[in-house]
C-alpha positions in Angstrom: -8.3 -1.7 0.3 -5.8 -0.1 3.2 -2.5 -0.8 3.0 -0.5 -0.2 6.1 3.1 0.8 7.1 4.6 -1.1 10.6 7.3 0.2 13.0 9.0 -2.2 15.3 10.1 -0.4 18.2 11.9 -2.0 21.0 9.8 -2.3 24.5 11.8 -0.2 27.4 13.8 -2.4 29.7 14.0 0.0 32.7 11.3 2.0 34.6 12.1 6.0 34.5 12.0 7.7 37.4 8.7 9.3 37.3 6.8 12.1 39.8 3.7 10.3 41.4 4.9 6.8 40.8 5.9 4.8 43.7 6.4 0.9 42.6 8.3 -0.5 40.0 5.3 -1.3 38.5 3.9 2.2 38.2 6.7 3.5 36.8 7.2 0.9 34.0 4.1 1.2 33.2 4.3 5.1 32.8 7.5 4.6 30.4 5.5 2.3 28.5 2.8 4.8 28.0 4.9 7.3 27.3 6.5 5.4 24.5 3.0 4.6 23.0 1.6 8.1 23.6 5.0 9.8 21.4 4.0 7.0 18.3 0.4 8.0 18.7 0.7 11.5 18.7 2.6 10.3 14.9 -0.5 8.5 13.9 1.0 4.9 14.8 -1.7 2.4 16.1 -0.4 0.1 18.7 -0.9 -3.6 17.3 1.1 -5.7 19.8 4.0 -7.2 21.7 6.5 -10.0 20.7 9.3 -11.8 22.0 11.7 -12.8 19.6 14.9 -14.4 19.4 17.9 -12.8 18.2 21.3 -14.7 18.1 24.2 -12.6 19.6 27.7 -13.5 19.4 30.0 -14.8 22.8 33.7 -14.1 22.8 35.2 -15.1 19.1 33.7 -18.1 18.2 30.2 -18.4 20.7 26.7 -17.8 19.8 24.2 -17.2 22.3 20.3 -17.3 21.3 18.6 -14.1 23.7 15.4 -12.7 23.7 13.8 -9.3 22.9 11.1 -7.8 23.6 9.4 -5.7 21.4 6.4 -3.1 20.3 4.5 -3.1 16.7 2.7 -0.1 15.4 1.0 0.5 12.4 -0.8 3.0 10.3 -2.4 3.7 7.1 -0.4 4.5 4.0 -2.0 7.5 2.6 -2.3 6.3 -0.9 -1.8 9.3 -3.8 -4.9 9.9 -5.7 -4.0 9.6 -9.2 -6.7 11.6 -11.3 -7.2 9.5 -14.7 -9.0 11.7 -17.2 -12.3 9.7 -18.5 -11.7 8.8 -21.8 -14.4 7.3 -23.3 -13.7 4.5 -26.3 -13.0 5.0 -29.7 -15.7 4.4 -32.1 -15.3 0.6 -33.6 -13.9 0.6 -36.8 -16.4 1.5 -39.5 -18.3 -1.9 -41.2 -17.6 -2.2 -45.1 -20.5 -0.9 -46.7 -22.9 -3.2 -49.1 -24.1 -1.9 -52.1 -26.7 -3.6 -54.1 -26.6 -3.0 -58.0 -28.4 -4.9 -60.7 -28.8 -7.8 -58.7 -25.4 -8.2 -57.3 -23.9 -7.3 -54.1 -20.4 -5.3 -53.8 -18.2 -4.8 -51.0 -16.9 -1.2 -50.5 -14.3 -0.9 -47.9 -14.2 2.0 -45.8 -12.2 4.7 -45.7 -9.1 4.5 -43.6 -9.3 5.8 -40.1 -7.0 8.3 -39.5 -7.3 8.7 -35.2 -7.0 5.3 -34.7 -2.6 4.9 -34.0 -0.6 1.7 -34.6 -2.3 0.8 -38.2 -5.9 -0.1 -36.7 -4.5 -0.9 -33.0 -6.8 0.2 -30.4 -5.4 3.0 -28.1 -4.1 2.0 -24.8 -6.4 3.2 -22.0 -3.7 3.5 -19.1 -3.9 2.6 -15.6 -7.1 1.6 -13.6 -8.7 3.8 -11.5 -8.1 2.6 -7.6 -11.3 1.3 -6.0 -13.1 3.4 -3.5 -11.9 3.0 0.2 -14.1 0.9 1.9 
């Protein structure tokens, strides 16, 4: 699964003055591009625009609810390939052995396993390998 990484930028409030463009328009929308062209070139993917409230403080004692506009970007975290070495199960613990003799059965428990740590414990496999990107 991607995960992603957001920047919040906020959107320019004035037009630069730009060669070639004539109406307010133009220009604005040249600084806009601009804006998004300088993320993309950093591998930010424009997502959209919001308006939000922000509360500012009047005077002393005022507060005064305003509005700002601004630009979301994302882009893909790289995530660090961790290489796991395979490591394939122990064998199970050995099974008592059964020996018949004259009629009767006797138990002989194995030998103790000395590669097995933590008295019999089973070895902890570590991490999971990530799933492939889909």
């Amino acid at each position: 699964m991607q995960q992603f990484e957001y920047k919040v930028v906020p959107a320019p409030v004035r037009a630069e003055k730009i060669r070639g463009a004539k109406t307010v328009q133009d220009r604005f929308a040249a600084t806009l591009a601009a804006v998004m062209n300088d993320l993309g070139r950093e591998g930010w993917d424009y997502v959209r625009a919001d308006t939000l409230p922000v509360e500012e403080r009047v005077g002393f004692t005022g507060r005064q609810t305003v509005f700002q506009n601004m630009l979301i970007f994302r882009r893909v975290i790289e995530a660090a390939v961790v290489e796991v070495p395979l490591i394939g199960l122990p064998e199970a613990p050995p099974v008592p052995e059964v020996r018949m003799s004259g009629g009767t059965a006797a138990v002989v428990p194995p030998a103790p396993r000395v590669d097995w740590p933590m008295n019999g414990a089973a070895p902890s496999l570590g991490p999971a390998r990530p799933l492939a990107a889909e």
